[in-house]
DORO-783192 format. One record per residue (C-alpha): residue number from 0; residue in one letter; x negated, y, z. Coordinates in steps of 0.02 Angstrom, whole numbers. Last residue first. Example, Ala and Ser with C-alpha at 12.3 -4.5 7.8 and 13.67 -1.06 7.14 Angstrom:
2
ZAFI,1,S,-684,-53,357
ZAFI,0,A,-615,-225,390
***
This chain:
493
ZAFI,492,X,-431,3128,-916
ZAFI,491,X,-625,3109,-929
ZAFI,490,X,-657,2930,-842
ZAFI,489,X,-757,2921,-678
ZAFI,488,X,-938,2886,-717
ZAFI,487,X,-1029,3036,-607
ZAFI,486,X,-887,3083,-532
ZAFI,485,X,-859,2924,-400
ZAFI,484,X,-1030,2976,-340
ZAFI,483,X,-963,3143,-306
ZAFI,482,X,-799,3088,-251
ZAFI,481,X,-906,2985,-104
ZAFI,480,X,-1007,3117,-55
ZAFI,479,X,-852,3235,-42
ZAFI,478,X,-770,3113,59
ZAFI,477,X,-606,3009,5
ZAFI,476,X,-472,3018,137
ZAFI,475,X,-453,3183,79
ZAFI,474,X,-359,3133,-85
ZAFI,473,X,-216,3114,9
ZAFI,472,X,-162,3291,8
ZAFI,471,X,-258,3414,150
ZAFI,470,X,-149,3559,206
ZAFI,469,X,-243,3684,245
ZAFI,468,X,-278,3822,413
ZAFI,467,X,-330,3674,535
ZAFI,466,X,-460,3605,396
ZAFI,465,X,-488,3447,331
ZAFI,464,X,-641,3370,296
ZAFI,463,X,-672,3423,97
ZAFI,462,X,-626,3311,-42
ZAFI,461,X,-470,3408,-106
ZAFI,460,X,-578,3559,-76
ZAFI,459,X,-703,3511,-236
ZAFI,458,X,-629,3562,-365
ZAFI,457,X,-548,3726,-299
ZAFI,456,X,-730,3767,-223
ZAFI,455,X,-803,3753,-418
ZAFI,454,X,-816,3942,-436
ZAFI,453,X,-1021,3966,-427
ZAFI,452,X,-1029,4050,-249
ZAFI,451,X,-892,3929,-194
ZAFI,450,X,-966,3777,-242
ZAFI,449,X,-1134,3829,-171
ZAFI,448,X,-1034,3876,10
ZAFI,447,X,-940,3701,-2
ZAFI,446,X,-1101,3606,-10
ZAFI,445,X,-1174,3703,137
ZAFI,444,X,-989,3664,233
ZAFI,443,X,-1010,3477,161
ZAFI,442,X,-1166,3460,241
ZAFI,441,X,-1335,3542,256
ZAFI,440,X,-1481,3414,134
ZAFI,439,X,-1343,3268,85
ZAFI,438,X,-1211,3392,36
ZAFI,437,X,-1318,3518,-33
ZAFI,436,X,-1424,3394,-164
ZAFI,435,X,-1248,3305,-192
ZAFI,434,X,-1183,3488,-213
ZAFI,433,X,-1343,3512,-350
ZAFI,432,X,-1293,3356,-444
ZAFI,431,X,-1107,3403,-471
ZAFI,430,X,-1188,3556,-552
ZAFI,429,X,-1302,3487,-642
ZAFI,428,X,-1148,3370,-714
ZAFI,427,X,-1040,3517,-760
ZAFI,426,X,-880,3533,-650
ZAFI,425,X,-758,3433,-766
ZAFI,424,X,-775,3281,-679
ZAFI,423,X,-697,3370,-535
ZAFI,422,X,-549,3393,-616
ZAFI,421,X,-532,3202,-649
ZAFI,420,X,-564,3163,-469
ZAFI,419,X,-413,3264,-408
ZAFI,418,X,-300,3200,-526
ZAFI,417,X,-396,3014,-456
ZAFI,416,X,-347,3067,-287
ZAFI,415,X,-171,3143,-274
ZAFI,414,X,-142,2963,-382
ZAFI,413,X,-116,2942,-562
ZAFI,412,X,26,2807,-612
ZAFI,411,X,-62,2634,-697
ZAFI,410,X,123,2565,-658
ZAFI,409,X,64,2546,-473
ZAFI,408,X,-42,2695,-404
ZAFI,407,X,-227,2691,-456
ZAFI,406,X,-377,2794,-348
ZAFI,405,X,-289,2781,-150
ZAFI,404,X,-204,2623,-190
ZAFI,403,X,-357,2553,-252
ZAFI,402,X,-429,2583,-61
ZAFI,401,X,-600,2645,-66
ZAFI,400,X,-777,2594,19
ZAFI,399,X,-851,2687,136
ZAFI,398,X,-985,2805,64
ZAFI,397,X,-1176,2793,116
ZAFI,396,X,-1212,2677,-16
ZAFI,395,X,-1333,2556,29
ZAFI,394,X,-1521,2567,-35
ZAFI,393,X,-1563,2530,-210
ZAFI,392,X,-1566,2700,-287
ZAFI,391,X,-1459,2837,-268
ZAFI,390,X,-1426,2917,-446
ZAFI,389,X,-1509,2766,-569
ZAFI,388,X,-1438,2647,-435
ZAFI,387,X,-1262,2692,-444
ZAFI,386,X,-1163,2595,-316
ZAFI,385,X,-995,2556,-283
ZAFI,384,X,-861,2475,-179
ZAFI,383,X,-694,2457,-204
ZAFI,382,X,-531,2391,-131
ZAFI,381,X,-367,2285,-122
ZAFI,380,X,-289,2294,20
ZAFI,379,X,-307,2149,175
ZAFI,378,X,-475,2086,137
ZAFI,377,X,-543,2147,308
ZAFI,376,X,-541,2321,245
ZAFI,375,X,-711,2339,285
ZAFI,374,X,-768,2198,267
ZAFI,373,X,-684,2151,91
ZAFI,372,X,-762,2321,24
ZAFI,371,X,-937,2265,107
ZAFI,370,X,-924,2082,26
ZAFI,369,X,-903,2158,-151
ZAFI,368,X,-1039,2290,-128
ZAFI,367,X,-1170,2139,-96
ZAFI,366,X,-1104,2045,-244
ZAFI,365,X,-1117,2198,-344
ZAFI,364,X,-1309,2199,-272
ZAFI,363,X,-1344,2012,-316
ZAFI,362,X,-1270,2019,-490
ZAFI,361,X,-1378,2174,-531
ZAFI,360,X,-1515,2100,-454
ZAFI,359,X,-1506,1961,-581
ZAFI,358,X,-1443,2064,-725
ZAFI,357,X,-1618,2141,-720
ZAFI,356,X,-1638,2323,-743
ZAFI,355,X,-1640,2375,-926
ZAFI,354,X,-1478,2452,-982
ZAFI,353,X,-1507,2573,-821
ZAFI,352,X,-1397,2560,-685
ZAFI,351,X,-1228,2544,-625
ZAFI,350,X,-1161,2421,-478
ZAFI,349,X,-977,2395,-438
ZAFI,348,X,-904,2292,-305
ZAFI,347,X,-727,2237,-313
ZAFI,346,X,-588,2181,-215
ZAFI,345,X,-427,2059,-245
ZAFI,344,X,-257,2037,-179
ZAFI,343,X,-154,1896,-66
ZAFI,342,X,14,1931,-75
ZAFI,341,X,56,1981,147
ZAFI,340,X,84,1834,291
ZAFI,339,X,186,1883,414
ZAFI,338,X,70,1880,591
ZAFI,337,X,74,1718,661
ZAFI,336,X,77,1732,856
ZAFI,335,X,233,1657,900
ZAFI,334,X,297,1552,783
ZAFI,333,X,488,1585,761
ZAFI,332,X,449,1683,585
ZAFI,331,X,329,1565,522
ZAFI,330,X,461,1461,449
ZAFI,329,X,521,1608,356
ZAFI,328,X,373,1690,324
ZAFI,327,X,324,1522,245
ZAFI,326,X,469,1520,129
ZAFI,325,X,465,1706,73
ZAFI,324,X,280,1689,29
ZAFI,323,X,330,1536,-115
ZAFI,322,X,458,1617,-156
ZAFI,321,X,350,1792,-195
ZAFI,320,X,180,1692,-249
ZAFI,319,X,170,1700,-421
ZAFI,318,X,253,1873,-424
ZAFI,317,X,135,1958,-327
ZAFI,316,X,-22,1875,-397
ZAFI,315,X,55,1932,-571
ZAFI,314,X,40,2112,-479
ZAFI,313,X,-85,2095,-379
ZAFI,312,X,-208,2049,-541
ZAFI,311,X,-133,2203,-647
ZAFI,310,X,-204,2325,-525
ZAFI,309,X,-354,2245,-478
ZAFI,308,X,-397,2207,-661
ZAFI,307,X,-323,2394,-718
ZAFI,306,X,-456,2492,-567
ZAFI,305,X,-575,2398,-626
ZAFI,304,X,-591,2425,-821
ZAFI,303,X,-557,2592,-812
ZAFI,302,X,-702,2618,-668
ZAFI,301,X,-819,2530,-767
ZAFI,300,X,-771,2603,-946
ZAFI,299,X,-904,2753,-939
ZAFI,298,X,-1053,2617,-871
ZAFI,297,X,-1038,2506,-1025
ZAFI,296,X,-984,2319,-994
ZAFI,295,X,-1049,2190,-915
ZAFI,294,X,-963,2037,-808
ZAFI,293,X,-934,1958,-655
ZAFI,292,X,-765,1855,-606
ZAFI,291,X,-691,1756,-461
ZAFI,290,X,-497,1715,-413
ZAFI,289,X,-527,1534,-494
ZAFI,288,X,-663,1542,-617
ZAFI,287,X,-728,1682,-742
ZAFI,286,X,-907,1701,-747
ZAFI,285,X,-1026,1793,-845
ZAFI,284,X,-882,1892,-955
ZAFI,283,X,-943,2017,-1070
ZAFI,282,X,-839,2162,-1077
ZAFI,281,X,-825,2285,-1232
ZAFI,280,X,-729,2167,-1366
ZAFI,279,X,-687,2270,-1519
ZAFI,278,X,-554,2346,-1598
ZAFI,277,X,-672,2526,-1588
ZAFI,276,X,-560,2648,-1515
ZAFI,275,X,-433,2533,-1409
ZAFI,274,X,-565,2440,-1328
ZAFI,273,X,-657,2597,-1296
ZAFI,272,X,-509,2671,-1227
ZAFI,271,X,-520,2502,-1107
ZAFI,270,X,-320,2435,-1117
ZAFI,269,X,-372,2276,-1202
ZAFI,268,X,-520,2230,-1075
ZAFI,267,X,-408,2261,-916
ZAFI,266,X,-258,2167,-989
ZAFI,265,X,-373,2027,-1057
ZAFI,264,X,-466,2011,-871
ZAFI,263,X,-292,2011,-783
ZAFI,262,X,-224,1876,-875
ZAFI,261,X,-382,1765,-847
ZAFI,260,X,-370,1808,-676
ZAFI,259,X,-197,1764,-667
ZAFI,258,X,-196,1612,-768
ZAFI,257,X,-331,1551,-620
ZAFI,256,X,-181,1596,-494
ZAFI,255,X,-63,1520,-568
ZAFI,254,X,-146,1351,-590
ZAFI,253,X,-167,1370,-390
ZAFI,252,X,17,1393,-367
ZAFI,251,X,75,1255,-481
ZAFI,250,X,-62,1135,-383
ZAFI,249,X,-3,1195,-224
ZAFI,248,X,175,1183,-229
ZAFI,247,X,202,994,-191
ZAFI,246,X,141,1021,-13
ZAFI,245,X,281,1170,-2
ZAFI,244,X,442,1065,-93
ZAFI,243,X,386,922,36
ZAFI,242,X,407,1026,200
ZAFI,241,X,322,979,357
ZAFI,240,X,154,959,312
ZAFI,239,X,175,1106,173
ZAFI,238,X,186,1221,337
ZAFI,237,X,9,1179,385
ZAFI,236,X,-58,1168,210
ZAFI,235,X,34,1334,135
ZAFI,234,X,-53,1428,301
ZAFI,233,X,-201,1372,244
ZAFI,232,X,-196,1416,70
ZAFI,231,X,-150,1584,92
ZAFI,230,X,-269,1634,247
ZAFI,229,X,-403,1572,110
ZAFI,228,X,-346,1666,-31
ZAFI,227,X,-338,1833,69
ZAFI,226,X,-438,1948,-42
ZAFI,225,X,-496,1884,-199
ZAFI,224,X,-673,1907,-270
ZAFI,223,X,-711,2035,-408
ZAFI,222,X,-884,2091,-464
ZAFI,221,X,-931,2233,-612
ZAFI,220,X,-1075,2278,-672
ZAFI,219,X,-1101,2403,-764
ZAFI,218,X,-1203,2471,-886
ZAFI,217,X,-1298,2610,-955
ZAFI,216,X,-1385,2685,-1104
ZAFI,215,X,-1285,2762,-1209
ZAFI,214,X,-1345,2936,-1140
ZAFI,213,X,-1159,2917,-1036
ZAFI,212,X,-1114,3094,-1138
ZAFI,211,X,-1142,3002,-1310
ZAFI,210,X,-993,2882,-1269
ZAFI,209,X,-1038,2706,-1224
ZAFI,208,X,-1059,2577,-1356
ZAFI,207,X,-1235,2605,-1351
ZAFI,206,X,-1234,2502,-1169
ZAFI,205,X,-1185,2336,-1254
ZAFI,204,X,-1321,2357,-1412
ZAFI,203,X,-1464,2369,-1251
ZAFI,202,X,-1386,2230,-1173
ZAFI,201,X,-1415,2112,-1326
ZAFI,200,X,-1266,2030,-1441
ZAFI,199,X,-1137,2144,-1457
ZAFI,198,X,-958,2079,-1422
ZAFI,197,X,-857,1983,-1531
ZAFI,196,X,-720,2067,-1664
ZAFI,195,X,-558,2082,-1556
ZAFI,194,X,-404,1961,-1538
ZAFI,193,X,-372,1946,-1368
ZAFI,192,X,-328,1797,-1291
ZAFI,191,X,-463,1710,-1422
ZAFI,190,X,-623,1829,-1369
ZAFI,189,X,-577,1800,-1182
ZAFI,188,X,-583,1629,-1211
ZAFI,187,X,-756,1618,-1301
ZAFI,186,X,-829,1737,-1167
ZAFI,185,X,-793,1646,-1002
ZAFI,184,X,-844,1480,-1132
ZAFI,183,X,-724,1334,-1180
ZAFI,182,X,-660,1419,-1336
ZAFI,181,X,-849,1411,-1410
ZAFI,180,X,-893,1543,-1533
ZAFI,179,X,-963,1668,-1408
ZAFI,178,X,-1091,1528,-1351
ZAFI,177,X,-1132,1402,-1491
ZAFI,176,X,-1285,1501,-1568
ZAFI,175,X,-1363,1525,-1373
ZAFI,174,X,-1356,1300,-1349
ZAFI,173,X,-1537,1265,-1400
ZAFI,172,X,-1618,1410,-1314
ZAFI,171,X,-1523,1404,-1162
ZAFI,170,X,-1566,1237,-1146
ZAFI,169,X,-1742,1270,-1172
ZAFI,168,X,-1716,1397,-1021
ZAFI,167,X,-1666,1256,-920
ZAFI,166,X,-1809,1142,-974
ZAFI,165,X,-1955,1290,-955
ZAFI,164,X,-1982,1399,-1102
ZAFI,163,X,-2178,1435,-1188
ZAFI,162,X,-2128,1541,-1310
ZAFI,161,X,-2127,1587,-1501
ZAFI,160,X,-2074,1746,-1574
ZAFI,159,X,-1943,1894,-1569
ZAFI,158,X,-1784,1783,-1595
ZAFI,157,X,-1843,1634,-1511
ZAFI,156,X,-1968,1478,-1576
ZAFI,155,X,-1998,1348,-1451
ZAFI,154,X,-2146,1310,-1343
ZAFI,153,X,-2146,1169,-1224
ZAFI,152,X,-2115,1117,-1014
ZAFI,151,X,-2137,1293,-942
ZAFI,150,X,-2137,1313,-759
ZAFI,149,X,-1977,1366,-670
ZAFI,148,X,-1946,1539,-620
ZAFI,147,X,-2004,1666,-728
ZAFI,146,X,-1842,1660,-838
ZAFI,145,X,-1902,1690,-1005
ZAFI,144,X,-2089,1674,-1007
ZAFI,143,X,-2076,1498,-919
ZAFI,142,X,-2223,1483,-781
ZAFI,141,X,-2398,1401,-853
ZAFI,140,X,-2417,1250,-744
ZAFI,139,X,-2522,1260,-608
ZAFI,138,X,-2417,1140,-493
ZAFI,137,X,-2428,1019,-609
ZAFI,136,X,-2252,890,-548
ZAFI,135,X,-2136,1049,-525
ZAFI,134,X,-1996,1022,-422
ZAFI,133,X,-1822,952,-497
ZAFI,132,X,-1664,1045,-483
ZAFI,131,X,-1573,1010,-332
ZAFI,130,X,-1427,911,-298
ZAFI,129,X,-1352,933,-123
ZAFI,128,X,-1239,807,-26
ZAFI,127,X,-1125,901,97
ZAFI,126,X,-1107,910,300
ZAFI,125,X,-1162,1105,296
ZAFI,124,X,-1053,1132,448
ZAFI,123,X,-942,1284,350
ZAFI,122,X,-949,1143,211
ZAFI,121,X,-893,1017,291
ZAFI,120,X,-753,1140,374
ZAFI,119,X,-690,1170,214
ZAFI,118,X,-696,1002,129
ZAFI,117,X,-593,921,304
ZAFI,116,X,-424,1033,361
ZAFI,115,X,-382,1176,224
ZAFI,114,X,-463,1059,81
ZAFI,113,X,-402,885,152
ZAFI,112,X,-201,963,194
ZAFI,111,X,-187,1040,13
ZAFI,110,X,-264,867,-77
ZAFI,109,X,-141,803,-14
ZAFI,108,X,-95,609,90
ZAFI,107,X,-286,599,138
ZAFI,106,X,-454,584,113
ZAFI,105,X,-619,672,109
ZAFI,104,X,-748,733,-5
ZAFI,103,X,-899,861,-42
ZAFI,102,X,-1029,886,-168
ZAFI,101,X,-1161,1014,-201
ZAFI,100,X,-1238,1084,-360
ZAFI,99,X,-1399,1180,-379
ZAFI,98,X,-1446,1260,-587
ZAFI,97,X,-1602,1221,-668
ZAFI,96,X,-1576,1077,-780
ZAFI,95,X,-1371,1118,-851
ZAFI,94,X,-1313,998,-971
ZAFI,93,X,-1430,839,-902
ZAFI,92,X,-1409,880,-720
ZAFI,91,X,-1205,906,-747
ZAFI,90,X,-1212,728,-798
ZAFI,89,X,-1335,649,-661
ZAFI,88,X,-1246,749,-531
ZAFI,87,X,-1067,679,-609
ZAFI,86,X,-1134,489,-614
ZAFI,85,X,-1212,498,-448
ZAFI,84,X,-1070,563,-364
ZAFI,83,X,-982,454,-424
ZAFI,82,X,-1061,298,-353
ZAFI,81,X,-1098,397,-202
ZAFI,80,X,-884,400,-172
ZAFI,79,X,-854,228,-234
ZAFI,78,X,-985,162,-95
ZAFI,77,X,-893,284,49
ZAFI,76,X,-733,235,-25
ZAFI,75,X,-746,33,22
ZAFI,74,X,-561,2,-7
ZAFI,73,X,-501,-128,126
ZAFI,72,X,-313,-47,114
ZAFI,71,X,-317,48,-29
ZAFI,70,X,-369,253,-42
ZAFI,69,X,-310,307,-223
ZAFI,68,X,-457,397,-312
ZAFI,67,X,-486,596,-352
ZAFI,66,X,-587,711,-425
ZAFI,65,X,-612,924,-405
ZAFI,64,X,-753,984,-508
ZAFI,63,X,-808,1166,-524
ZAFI,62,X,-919,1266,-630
ZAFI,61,X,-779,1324,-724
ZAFI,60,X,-620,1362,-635
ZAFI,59,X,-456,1264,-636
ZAFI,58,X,-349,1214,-485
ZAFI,57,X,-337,1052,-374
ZAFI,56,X,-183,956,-375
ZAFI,55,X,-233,866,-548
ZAFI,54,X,-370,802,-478
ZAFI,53,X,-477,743,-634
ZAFI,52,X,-464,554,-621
ZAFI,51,X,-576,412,-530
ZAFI,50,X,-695,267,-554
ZAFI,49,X,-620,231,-731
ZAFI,48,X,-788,294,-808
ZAFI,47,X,-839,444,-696
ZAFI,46,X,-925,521,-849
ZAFI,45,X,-783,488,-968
ZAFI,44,X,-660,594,-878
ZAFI,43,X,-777,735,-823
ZAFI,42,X,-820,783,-1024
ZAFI,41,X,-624,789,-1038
ZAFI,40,X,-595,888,-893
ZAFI,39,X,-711,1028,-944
ZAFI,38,X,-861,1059,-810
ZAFI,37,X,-1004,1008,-927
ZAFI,36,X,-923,1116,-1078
ZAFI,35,X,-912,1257,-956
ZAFI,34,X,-1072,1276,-903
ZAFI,33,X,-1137,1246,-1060
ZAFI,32,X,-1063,1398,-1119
ZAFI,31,X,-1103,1493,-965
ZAFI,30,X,-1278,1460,-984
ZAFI,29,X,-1291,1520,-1167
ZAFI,28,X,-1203,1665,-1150
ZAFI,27,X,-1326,1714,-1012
ZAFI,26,X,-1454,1674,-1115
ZAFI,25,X,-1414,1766,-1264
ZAFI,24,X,-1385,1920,-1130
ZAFI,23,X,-1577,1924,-1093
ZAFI,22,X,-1653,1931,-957
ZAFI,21,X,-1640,1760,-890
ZAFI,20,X,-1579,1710,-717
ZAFI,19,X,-1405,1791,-742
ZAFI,18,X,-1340,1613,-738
ZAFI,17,X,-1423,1533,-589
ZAFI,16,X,-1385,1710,-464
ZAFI,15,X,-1199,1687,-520
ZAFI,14,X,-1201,1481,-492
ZAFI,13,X,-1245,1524,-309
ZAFI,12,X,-1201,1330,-286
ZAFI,11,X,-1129,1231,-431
ZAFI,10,X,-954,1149,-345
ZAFI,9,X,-928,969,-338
ZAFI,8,X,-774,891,-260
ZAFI,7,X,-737,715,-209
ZAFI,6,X,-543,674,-144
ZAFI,5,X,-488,512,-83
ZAFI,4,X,-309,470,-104
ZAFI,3,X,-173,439,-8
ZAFI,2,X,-121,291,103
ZAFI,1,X,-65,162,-37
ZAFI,0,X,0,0,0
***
């Protein structure tokens, strides 16, 4: 008789740092791509040979693998368990030779109840099986000229010459051609959903999209992480023990969820005005999986491109989840203690910088504003972070992060703020640059007293602490130093 299944995940670890390893965007392309193909269900399937079946309660996002086997009475799992593991390691091993990948399982009567109660917590406690990439046999190797990471196994010929590439970066290498036109790739799929011409192919051809006032010559980088998914889930697999129609709603819910994100990324890249102006694609997608994305795209359509994701995310997010919410505030409602449970959102972290600064650090540092905009906020709102690095450098940004309801009202409606931002954007740029000067140097009262010698006080008193003798509108919550840095790549209305 049948008492559940077994479940076996595998999940490539910091798979944002492994992808953005190489410099250049072919790579990048290239490493998704195969990322993908390794990860598709039908590549999965004939690995594991009979041993198990894609879980079909588990949602879809490249880079991971969810499988599952009935638990029988007498069934030795633990054996059936390393036996696939083995066979998926050695698989994903083969497509991908440089990236980390962990595995995790546990049984039960959902696959709902074993992620909330057993995966997570073996992975809070570090009780998984790791797979790492191979060390180097010849210690003094020559390193790989691409990546500078692993040593170089071979020379093969590139674009601009010959070189010495390690096994991963080979990969990269051989796959690059196949990237953009493969449906199974981040970029692929966005390129089908919306219908453009494909995206430049080098960083520096990305950032000269931009409009001649950006210098051409920036990007962005934009992270987004949901807010909330977690609390969801968990509270769906304590109530869905005691109601069928809630433990059967997971795998519809979590399927939603991934269509949201991949909704929410055409929406965003089709309403860009650069999107609009040239009928091409302006985003590169790095990763798109689950309720996570990172991708590139020229600095003057960051804050565009943002703002609409987080936007249009909540809202299919929203309506995904409304009966599904209603039920478990319901039963929730004579628990003491459980606070009603709110659509879970998403936050961002946004990094600018220089066409030529690694896509590595990049990733790192958006991943780094990403956390501190769910911190503070405690991933209740939706919310941004942001750094320029060409204007600030690498240090933290001295600015709290901001509320999207505060820069984006629903129905892409302008907020007190974001009128407020766009009229500062039309203070000249030196300008904007001197009150930074003044503002980090004496203060916003010395910043104010520069503004108002030169006639730019009305732009910037929205931003201003407020003031017994005015009437502050909503845009105060945002600090002068923070509107200025907002300024420097915030849309022209």
């Amino acid at each position: 008789m049948s008492q559940g299944y077994v479940y076996v995940d595998f999940g490539a670890v910091r798979i944002q740092q492994y992808l953005t390893r190489t410099p250049e965007l072919r790579g990048h392309r290239a490493a998704s791509n195969s990322l993908a193909r390794a990860t598709a269900d039908a590549a999965i399937q004939e690995v594991v040979e009979g041993l198990a079946e894609v879980n079909p309660e588990a949602g879809k996002a490249d880079g991971v693998v969810s499988l599952r086997f009935p638990v029988e009475a007498g069934d030795e799992r633990e054996g059936r368990v390393r036996r696939l593991q083995d066979l998926v390691f050695a698989h994903l091993r083969k497509a991908l030779p440089g990236a980390e990948f962990h595995s995790i399982w546990g049984a039960g009567e959902s696959y709902l109840a074993v992620h909330a109660h057993i995966l997570q917590l073996k992975v809070r406690h570090g009780q998984v099986r790791h797979d790492l990439p191979p060390t180097a046999e010849f210690p003094l190797a020559a390193p790989c000229r691409m990546c500078h990471t692993d040593p170089a196994v071979g020379v093969e010929p590139l674009p601009d010459g010959s070189q010495m590439l390690c096994l991963d970066c080979s990969m990269r290498n051989v796959t690059r051609r196949q990237a953009v036109a493969d449906d199974r790739s981040p970029e692929g799929r966005l390129l089908r959903g919306v219908g453009l011409a494909p995206a430049p192919d080098e960083f520096t051809d990305l950032a000269a999209l931009g409009s001649m006032p950006s210098g051409r010559n920036h990007l962005a980088t934009v992270a987004v992480d949901g807010n909330a998914f977690g609390v969801f889930f968990k509270a769906l697999a304590d109530e869905g023990s005691r109601d069928e129609e809630l433990r059967t709603a997971k795998a519809e819910i979590s399927s939603a969820l991934s269509d949201a994100t991949r909704a929410a990324l055409e929406t965003a890249t089709l309403e860009l005005p650069l999107t609009v102006e040239r009928e091409q694609l302006c985003v590169v997608p790095h990763v798109v999986g689950g309720d996570d994305v990172l991708v590139s795209l020229p600095a003057d359509q960051a804050w565009w491109f943002t703002l609409t994701f987080l936007e249009e995310f909540g809202r299919l997010v929203r309506e995904a989840t409304a009966e599904v919410l209603d039920k478990l505030n319901k039963l929730r409602a004579g628990q003491p203690g459980l606070p009603e449970l709110e659509p879970p959102t998403a936050s961002a972290g946004v990094v600018f910088a220089h066409v030529r600064h690694p896509l590595s650090l990049l990733a790192e540092s958006a991943g780094q504003r990403l956390s501190e905009a769910k911190r503070v906020f405690g991933g209740r709102q939706a919310s941004v972070q942001w750094l320029d690095l060409t204007a600030d450098g690498p240090e933290a940004p001295a600015h709290l992060p901001v509320a999207l309801s505060v820069l984006r009202s629903e129905g892409r409606g302008q907020t007190p703020a974001a009128v407020a931002l766009s009229r500062l954007v039309k203070v000249p740029a030196n300008h904007r640059a001197r009150l930074t000067e003044a503002l980090r140097g004496g203060g916003p009262l010395t910043a104010a007293a520069i503004a108002d010698r030169v006639g730019h006080l009305d732009a910037i008193r929205p931003f201003l602490p407020p003031s017994p003798r005015h009437d502050q509108p909503p845009a105060a919550r945002i600090g002068l130093g923070a509107a200025l840095g907002l300024a420097r790549w915030w849309p022209c209305a």
